[in-house]
N, C-alpha and C positions, 0 to 999 in steps of 0.2 A: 254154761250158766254164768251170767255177768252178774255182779254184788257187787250194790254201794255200799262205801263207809259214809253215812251222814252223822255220827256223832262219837267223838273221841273221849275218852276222861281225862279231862283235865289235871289233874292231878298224880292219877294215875300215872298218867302217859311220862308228867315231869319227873316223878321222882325215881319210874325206871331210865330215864336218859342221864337224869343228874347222876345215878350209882352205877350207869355204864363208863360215862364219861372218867368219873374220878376214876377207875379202874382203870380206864386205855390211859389216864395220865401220868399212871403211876409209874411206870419203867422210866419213863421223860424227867420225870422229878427225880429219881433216884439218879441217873445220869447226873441231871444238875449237882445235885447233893454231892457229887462223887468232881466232879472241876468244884464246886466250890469251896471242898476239904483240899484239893489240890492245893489252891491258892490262897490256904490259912483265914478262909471268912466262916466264920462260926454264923453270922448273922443272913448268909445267902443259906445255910444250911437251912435253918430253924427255918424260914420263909418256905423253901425248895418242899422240905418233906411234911412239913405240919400245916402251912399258912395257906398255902398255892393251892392243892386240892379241898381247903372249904372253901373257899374262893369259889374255884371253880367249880365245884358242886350245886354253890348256891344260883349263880350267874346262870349256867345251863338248865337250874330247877325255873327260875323265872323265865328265862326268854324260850322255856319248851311251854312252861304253860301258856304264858300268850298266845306262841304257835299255835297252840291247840285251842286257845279258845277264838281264834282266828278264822281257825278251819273250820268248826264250829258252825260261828256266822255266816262263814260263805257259804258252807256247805248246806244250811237251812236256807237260803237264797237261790243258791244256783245249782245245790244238786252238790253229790259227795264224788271222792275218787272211784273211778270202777276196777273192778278187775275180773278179770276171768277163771273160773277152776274149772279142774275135770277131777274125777273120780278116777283114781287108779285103784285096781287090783288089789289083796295084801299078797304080799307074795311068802309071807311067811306059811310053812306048811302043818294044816292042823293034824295032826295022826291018834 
């Protein structure tokens, strides 16, 4: 059985990528936070663990919603991504 996606949520879509995103950033920023206690910068700190993931939260909320409102339009034009499923079995056992 083939299934189009012809319309995404906007919104939706952004603000679970923005709160994945800050998530996968977080070990990275801690890292950072952790060289820049190293090398006595209080101000790479504050930046590293507070500043950097709204940043980045907000940046990945806006340019996912465009993507999606992008897809959107193409996807009212020229038709949505397909894909394929099949139905499998449950294999859990009912007794």
């Amino acid at each position: 059985m083939k299934i189009q996606i012809v319309n995404v949520s906007v919104g939706q879509t952004a603000k679970v990528l923005a709160a994945l995103y800050v998530l996968i950033s977080l070990p990275f920023l801690v890292i950072g936070a952790l060289f820049g206690a190293f090398q006595g910068s209080v101000g790479v700190i504050v930046i590293a663990v507070v500043i950097a993931p709204l940043i980045y939260g907000v940046l990945t909320f806006l340019c996912t919603g465009l993507v999606a409102w992008l897809y959107n339009v193409v996807a009212g034009r020229v038709g949505g991504m397909e894909y394929s499923i099949k139905e499998i079995p449950d294999t859990i056992s009912k007794s």
